[in-house]
Structures are given as C-alpha cells and as structure tokens.
Biopython code that builds the backbone (N, CA, C, O; Angstrom):
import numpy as np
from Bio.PDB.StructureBuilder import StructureBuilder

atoms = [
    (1, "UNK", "N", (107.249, 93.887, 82.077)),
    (1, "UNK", "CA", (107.867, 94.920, 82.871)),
    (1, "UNK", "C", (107.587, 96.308, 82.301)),
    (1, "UNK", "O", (107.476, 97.319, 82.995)),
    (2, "UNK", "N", (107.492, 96.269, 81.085)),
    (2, "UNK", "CA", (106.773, 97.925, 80.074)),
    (2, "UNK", "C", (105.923, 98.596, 81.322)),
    (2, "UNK", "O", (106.061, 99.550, 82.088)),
    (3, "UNK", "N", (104.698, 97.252, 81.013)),
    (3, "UNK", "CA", (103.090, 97.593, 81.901)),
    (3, "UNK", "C", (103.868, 98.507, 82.670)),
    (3, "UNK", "O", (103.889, 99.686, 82.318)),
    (4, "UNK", "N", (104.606, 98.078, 83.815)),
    (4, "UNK", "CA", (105.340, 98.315, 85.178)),
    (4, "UNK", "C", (105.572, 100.007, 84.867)),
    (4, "UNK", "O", (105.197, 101.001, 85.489)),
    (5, "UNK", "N", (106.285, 99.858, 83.742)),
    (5, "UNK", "CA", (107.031, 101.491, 84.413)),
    (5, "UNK", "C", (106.205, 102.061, 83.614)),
    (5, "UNK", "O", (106.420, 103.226, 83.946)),
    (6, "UNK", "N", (105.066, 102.153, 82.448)),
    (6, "UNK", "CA", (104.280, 102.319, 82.047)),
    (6, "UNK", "C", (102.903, 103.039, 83.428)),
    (6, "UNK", "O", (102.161, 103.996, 83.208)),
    (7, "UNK", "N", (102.933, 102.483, 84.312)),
    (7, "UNK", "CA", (101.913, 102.713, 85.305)),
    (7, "UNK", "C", (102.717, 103.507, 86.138)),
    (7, "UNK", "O", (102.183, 104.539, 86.544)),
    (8, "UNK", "N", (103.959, 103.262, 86.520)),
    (8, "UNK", "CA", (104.932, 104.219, 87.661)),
    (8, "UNK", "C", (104.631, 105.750, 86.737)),
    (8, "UNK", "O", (104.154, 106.763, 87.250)),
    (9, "UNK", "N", (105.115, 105.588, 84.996)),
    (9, "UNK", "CA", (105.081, 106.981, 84.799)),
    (9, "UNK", "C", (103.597, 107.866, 84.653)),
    (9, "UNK", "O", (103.548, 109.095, 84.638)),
    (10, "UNK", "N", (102.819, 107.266, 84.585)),
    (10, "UNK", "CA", (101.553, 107.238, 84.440)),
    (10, "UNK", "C", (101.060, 108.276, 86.370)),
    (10, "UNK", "O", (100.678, 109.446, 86.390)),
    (11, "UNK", "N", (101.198, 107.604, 87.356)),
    (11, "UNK", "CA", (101.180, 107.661, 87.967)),
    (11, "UNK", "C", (102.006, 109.014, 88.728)),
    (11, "UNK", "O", (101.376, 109.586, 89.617)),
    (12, "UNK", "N", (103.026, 109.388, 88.478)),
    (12, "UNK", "CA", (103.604, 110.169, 88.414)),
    (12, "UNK", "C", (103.353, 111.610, 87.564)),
    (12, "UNK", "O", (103.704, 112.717, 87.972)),
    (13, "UNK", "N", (102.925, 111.440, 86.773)),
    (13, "UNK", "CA", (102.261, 112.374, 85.992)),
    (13, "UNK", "C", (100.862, 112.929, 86.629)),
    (13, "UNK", "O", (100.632, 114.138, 86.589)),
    (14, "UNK", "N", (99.922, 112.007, 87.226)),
    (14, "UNK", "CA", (98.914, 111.939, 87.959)),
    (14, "UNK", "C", (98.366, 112.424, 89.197)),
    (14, "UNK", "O", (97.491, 113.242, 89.483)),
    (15, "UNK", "N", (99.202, 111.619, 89.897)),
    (15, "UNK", "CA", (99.278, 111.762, 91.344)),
    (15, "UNK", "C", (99.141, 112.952, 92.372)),
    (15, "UNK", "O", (98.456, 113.118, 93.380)),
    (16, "UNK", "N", (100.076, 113.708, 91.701)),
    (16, "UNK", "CA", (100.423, 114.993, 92.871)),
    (16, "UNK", "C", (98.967, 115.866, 92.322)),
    (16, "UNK", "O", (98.585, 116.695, 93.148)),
    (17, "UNK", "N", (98.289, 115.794, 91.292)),
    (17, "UNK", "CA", (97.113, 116.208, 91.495)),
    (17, "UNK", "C", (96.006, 115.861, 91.773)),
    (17, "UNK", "O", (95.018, 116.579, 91.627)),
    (18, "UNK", "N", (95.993, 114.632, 92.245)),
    (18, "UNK", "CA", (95.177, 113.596, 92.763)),
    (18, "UNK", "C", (95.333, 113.860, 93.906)),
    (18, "UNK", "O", (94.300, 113.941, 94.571)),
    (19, "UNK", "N", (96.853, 114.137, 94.715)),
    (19, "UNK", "CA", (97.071, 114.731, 96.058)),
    (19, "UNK", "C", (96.257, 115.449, 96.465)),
    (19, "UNK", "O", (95.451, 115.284, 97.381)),
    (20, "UNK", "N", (96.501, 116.677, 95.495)),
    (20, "UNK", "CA", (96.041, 118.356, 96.097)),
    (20, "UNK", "C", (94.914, 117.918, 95.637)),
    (20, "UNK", "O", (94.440, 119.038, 95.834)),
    (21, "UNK", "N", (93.819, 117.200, 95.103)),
    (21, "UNK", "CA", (92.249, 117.308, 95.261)),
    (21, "UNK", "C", (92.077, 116.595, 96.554)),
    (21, "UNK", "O", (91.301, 117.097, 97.367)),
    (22, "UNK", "N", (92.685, 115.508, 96.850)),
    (22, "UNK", "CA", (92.279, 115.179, 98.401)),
    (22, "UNK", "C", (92.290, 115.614, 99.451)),
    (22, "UNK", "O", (91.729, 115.518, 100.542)),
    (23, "UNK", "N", (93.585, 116.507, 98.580)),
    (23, "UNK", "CA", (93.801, 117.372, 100.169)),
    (23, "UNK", "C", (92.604, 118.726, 100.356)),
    (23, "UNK", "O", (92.117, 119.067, 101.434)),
    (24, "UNK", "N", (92.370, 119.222, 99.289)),
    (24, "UNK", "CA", (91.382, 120.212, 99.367)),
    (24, "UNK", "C", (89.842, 119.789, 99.823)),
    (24, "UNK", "O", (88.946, 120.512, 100.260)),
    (25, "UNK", "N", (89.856, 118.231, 99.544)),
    (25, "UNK", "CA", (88.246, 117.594, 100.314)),
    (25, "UNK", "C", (88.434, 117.765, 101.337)),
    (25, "UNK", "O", (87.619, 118.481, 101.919)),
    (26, "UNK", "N", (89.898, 117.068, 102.324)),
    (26, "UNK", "CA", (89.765, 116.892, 103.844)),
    (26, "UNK", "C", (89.484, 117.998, 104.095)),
    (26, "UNK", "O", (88.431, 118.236, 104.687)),
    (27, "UNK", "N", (90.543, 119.225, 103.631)),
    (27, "UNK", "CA", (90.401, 120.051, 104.343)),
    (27, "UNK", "C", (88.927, 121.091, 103.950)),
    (27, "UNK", "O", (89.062, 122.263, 104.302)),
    (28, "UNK", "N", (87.974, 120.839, 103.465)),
    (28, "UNK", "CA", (86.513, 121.171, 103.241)),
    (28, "UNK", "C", (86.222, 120.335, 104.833)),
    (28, "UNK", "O", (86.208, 120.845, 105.953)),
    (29, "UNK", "N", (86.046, 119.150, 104.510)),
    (29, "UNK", "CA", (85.634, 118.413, 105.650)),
    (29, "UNK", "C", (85.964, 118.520, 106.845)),
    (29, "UNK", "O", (85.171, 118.346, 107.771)),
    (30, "UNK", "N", (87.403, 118.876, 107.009)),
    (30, "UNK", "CA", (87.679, 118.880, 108.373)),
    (30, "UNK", "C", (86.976, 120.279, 109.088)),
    (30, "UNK", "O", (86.631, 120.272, 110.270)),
    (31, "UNK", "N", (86.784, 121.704, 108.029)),
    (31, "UNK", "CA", (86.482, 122.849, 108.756)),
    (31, "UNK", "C", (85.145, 122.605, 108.864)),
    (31, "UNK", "O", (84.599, 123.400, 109.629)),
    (32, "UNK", "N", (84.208, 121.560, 108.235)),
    (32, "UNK", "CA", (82.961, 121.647, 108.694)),
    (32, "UNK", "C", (82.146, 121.226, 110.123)),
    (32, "UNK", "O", (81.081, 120.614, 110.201)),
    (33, "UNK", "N", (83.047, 121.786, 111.309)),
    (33, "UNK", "CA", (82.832, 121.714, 112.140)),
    (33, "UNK", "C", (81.817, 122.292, 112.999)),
    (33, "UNK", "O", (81.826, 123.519, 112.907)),
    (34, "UNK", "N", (81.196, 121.971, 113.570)),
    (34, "UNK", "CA", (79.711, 123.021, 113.773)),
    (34, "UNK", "C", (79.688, 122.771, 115.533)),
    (34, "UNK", "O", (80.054, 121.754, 116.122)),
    (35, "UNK", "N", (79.281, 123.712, 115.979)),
    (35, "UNK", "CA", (79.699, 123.828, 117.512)),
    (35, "UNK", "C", (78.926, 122.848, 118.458)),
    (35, "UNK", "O", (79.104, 122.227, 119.506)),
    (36, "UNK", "N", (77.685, 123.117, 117.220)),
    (36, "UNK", "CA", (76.467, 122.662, 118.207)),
    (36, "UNK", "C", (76.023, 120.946, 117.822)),
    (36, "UNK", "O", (74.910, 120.484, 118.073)),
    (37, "UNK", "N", (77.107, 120.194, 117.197)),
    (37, "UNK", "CA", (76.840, 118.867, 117.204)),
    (37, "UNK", "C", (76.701, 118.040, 118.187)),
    (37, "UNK", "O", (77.112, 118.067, 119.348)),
    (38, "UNK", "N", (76.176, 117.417, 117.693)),
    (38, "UNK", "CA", (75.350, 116.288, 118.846)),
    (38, "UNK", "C", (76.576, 114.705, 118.630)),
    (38, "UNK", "O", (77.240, 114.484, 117.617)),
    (39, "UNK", "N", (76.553, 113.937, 119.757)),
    (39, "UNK", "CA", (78.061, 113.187, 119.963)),
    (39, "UNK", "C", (77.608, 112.190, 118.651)),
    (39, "UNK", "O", (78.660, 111.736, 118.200)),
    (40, "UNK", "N", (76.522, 111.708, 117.915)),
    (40, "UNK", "CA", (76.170, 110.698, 116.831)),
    (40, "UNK", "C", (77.312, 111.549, 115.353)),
    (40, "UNK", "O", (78.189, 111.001, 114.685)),
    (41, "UNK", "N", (76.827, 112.969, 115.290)),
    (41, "UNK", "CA", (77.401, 113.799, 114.187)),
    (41, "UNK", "C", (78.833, 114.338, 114.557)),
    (41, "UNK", "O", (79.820, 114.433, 113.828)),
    (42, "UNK", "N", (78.712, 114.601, 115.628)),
    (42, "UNK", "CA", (80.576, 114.653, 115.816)),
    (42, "UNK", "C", (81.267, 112.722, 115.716)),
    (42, "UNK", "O", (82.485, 112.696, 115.540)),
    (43, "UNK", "N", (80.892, 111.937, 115.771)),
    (43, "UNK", "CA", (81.858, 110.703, 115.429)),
    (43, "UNK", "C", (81.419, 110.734, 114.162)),
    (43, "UNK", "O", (82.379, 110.479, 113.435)),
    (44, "UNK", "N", (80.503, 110.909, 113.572)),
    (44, "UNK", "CA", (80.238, 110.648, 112.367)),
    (44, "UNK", "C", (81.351, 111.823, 111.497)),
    (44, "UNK", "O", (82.062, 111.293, 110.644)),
    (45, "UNK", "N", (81.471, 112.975, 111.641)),
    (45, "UNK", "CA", (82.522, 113.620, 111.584)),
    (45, "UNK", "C", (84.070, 113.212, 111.327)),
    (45, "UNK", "O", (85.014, 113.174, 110.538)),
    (46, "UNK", "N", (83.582, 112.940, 112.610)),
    (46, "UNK", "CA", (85.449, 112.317, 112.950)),
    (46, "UNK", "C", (86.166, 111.444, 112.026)),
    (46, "UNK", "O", (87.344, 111.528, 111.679)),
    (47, "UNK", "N", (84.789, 110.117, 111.486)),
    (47, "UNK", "CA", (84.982, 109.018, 110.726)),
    (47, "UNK", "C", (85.158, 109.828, 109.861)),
    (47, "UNK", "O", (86.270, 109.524, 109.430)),
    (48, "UNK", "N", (84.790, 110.714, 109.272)),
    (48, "UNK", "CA", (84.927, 111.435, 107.956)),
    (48, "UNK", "C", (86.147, 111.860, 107.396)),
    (48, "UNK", "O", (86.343, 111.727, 106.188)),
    (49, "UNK", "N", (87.134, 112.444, 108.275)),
    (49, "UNK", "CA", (88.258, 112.752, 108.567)),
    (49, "UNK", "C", (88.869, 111.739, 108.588)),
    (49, "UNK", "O", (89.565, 111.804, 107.575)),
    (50, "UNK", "N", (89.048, 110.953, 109.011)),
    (50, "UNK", "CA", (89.938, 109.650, 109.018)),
    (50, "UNK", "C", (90.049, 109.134, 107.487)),
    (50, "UNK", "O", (91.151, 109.075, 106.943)),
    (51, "UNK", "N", (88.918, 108.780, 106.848)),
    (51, "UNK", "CA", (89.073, 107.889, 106.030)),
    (51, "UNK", "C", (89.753, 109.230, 105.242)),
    (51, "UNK", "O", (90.896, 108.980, 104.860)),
    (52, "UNK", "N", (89.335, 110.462, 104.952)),
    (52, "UNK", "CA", (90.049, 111.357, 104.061)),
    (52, "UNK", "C", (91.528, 111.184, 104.107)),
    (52, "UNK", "O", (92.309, 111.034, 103.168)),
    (53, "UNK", "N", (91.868, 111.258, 106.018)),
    (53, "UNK", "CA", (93.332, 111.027, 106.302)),
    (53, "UNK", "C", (94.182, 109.676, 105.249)),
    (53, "UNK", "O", (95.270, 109.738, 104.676)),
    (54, "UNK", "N", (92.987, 108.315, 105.318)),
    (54, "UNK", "CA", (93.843, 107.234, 104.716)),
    (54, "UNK", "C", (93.842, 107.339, 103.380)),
    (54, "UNK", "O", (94.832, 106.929, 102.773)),
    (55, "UNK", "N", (92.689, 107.930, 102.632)),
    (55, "UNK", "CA", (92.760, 108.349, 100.891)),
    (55, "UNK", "C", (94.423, 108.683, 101.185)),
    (55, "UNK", "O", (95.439, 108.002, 101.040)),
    (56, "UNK", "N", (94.193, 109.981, 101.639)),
    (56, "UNK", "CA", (96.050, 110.739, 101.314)),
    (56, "UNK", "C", (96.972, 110.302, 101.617)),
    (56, "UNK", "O", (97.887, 110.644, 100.867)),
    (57, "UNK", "N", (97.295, 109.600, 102.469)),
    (57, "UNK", "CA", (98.653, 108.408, 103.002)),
    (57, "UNK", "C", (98.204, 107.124, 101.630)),
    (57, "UNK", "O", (99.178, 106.466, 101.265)),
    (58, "UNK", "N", (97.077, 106.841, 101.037)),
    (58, "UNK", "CA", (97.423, 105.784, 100.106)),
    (58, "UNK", "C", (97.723, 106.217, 98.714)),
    (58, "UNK", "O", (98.234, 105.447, 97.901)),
    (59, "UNK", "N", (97.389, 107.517, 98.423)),
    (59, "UNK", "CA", (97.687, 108.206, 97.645)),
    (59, "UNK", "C", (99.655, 108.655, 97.561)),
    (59, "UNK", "O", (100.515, 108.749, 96.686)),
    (60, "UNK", "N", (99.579, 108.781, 98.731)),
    (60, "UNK", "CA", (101.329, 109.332, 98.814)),
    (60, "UNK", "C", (102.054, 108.531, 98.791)),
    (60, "UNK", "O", (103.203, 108.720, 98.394)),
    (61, "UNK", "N", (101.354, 106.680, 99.461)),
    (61, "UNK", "CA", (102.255, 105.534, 99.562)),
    (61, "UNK", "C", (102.597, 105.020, 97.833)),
    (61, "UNK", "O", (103.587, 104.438, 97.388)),
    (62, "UNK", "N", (101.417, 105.476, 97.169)),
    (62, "UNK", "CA", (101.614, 105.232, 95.465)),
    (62, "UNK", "C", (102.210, 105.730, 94.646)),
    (62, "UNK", "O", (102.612, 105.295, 93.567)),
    (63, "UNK", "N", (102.365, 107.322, 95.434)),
    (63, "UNK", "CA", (103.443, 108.333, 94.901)),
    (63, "UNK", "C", (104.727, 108.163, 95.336)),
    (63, "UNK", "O", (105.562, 108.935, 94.864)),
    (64, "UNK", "N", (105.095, 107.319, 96.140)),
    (64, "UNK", "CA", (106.318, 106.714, 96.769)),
    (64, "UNK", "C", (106.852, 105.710, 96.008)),
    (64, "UNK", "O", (107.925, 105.827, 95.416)),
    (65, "UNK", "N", (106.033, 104.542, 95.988)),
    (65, "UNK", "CA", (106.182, 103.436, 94.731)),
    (65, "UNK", "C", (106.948, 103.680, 93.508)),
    (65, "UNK", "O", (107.950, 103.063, 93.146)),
    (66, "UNK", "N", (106.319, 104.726, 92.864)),
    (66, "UNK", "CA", (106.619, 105.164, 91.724)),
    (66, "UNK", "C", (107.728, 105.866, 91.764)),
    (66, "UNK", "O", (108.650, 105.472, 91.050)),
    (67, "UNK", "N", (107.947, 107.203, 92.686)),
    (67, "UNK", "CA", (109.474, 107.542, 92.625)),
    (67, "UNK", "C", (110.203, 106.784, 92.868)),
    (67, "UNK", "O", (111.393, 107.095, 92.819)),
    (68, "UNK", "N", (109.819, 105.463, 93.234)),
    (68, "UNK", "CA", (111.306, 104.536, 94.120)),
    (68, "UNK", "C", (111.794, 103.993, 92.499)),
    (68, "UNK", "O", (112.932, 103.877, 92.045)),
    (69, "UNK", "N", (110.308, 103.691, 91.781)),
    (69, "UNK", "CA", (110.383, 103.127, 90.614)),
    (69, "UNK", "C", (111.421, 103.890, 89.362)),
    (69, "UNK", "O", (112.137, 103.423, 88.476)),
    (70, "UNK", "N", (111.208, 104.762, 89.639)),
    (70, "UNK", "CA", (112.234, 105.932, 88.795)),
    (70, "UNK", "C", (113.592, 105.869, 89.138)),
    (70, "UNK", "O", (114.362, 105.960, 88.182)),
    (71, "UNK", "N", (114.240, 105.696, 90.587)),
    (71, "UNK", "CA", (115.298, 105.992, 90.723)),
    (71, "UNK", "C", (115.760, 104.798, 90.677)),
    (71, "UNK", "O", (116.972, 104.791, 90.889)),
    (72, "UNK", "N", (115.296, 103.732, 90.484)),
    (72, "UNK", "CA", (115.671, 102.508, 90.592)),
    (72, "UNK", "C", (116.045, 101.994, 88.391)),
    (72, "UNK", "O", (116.692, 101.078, 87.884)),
    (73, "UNK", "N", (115.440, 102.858, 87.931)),
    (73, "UNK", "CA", (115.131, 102.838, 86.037)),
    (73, "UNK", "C", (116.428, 103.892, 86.019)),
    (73, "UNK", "O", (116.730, 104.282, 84.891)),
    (74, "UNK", "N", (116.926, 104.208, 86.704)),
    (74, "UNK", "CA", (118.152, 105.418, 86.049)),
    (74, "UNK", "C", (117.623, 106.834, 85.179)),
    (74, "UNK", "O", (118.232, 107.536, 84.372)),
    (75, "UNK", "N", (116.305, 106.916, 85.683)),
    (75, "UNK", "CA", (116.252, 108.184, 85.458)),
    (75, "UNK", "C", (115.842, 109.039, 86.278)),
    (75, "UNK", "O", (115.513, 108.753, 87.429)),
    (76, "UNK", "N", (115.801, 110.508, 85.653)),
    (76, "UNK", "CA", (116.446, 111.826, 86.632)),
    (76, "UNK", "C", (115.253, 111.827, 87.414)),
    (76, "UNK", "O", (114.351, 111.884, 86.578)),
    (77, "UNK", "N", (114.673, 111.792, 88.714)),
    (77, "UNK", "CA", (113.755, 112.006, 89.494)),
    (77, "UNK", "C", (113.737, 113.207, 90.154)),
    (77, "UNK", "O", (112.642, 113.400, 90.683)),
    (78, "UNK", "N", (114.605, 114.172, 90.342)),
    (78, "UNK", "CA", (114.603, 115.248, 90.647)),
    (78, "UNK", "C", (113.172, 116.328, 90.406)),
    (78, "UNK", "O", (112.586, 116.561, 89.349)),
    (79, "UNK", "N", (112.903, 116.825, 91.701)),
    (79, "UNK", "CA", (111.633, 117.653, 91.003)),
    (79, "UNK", "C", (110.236, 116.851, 91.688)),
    (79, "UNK", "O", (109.242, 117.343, 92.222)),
    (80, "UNK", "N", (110.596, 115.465, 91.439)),
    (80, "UNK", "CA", (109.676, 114.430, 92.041)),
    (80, "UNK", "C", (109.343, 114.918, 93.561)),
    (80, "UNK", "O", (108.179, 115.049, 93.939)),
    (81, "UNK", "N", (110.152, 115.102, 94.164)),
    (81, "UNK", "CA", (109.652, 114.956, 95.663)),
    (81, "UNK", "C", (109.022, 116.817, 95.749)),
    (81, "UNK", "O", (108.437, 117.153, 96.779)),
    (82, "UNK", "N", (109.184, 117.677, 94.813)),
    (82, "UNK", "CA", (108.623, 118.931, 95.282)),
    (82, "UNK", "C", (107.085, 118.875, 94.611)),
    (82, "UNK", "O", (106.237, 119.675, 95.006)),
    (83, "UNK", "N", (106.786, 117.925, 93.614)),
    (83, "UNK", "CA", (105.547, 117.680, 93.557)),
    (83, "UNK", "C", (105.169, 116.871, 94.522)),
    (83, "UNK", "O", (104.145, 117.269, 95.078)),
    (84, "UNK", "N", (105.705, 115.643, 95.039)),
    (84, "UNK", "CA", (105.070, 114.765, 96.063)),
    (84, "UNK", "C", (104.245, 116.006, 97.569)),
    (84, "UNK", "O", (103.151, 115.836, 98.108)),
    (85, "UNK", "N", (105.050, 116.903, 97.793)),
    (85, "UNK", "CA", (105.166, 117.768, 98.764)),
    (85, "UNK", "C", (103.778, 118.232, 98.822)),
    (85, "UNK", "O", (103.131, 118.275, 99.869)),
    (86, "UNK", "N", (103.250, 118.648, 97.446)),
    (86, "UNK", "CA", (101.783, 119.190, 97.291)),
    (86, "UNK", "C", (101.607, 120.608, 98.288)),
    (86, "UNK", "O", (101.401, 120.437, 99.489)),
    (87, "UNK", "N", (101.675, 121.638, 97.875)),
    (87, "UNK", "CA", (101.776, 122.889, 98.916)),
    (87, "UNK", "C", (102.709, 123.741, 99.275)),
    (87, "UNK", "O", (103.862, 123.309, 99.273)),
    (88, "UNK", "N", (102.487, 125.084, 99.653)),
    (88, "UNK", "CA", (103.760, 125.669, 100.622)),
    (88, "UNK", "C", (103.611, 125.725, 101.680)),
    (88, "UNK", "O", (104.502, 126.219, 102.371)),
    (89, "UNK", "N", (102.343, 125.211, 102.303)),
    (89, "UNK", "CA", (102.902, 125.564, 103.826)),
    (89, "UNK", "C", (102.925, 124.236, 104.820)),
    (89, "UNK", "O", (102.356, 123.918, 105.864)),
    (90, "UNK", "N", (104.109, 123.505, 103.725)),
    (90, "UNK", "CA", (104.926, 122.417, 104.852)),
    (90, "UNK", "C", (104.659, 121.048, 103.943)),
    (90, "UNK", "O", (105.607, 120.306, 103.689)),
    (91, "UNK", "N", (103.519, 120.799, 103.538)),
    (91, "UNK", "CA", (103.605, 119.512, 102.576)),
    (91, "UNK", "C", (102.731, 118.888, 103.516)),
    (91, "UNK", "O", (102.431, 119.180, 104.674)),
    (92, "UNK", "N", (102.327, 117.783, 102.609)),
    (92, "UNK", "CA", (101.729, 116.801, 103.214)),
    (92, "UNK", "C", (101.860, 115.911, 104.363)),
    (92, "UNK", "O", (100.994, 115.871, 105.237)),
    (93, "UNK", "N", (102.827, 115.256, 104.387)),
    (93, "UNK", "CA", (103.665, 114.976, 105.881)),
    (93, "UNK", "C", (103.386, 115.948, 106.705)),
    (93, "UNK", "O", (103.394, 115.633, 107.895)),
    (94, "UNK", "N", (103.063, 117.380, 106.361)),
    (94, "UNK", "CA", (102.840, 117.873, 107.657)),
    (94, "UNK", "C", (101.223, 117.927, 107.866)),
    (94, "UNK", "O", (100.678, 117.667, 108.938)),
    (95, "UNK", "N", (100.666, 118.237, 106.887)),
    (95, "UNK", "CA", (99.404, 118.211, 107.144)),
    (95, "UNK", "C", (98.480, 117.142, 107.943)),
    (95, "UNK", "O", (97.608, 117.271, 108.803)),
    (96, "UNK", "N", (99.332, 115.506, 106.965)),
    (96, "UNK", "CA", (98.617, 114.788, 108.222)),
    (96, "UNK", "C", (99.282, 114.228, 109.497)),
    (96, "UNK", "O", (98.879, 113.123, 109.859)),
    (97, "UNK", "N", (100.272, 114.848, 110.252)),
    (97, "UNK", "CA", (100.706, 114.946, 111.121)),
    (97, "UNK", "C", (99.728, 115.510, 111.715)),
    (97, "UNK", "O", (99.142, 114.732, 112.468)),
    (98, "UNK", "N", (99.179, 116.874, 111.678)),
    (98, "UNK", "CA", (99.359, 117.388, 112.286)),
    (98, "UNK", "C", (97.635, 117.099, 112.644)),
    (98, "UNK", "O", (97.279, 117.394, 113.785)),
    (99, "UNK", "N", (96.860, 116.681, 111.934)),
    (99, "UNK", "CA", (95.817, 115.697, 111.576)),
    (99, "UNK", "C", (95.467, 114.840, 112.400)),
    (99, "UNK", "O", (94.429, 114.863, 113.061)),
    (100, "UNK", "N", (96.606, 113.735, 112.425)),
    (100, "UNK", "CA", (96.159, 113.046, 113.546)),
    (100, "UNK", "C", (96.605, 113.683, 114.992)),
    (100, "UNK", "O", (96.262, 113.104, 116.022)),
    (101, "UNK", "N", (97.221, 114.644, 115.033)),
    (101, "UNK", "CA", (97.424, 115.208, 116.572)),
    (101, "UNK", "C", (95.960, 115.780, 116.880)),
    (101, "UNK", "O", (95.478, 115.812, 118.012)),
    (102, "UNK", "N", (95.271, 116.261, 115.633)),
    (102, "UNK", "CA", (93.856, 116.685, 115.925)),
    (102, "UNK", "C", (93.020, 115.973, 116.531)),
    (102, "UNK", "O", (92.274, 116.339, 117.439)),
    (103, "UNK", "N", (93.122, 114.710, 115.959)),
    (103, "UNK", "CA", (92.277, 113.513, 116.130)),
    (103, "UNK", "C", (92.595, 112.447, 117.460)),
    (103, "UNK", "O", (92.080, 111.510, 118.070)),
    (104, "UNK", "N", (93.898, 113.352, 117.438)),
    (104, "UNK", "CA", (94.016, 112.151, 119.178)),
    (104, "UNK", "C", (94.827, 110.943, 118.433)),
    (104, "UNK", "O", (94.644, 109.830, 118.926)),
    (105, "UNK", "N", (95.498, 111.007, 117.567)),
    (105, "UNK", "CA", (96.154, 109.720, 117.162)),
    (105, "UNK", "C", (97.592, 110.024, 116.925)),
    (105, "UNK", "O", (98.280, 109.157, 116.386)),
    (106, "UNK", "N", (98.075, 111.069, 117.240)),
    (106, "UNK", "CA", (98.810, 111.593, 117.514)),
    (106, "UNK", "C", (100.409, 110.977, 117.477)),
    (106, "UNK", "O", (101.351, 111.681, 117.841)),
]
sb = StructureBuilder()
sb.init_structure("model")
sb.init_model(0)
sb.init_chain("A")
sb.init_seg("    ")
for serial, (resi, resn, name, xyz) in enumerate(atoms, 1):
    if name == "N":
        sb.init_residue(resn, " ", resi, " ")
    sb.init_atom(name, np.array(xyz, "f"), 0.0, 1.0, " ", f" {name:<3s}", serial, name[0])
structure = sb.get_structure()
C-alpha cells in the first residue's frame, strides 16, 4: 500500500504540469488551422485534436485518482483542486468543453 500513496503523491506533485504542457500542445494544434485545407488534412486535423482532447481528460482522470487518494489518507488536500484547474481563464473543464462544442461532440 506504500507503492500506492507513494505514486498518488508522486503524481500529484507531477501532474498539473503535465496538464499545462498538454494543454499548451492542443492548443498549438488546435490554432493550426489553415483555410485552405483540403477535406484528407482537415480530418486529419480533427483526429489531431481529439486524441490531444483524450491525453487531457486521462491526464485529469489521474489527477482525480490521486486527490481522491489524499482525502481518503487524512491529509490536507486543499490547494489540490487550484492546481488541478491549470489556468485563469476557467480551467480545464472548461477548455475541453468547450473543445468538443468545437468539434461537434458537444
């Protein structure tokens, strides 16, 4: 059980900057939008975006794990969820919300 919270704190320490680099790829990727694509490079696109979308939801589902793991060990987790947040303008939850409304998955 060490291993266990050994990897939660590990992870926690980790994570929220593991966040904000993913989040700074999608969002490279997502603005590389070019007007004049042809329908092979716009899906190819699209796929691009997606899988970035599932990096960051599996990334956040691990950063979830681990805070559950903390509050469940009796210690102070506070602070935790304003790193989970990654950002000021709205957090992650909003970003890929708003992501898949881009994408039609809405």
């Amino acid at each position: 059980m060490e291993e266990l919270a050994t990897l939660r704190r590990d992870l926690l320490r980790d994570l929220p900057m593991d966040i904000r680099r993913a989040r700074r790829a999608y969002r490279r990727v997502a603005r590389e939008v070019s007007r004049n694509m042809d329908a092979k490079s716009y899906a190819m696109h699209q796929a691009a975006c997606k899988a970035g979308l599932a990096h960051l939801e599996s990334l956040i589902k691990m950063l979830r794990w681990a805070c559950e793991g903390q509050e469940t060990s009796g210690e102070d987790s506070r602070g935790v969820g304003e790193k989970a947040s990654v950002g000021g303008d709205g957090g992650i939850e909003k970003l890929i919300s708003e992501a898949r409304i881009a994408l039609g998955k809405g």
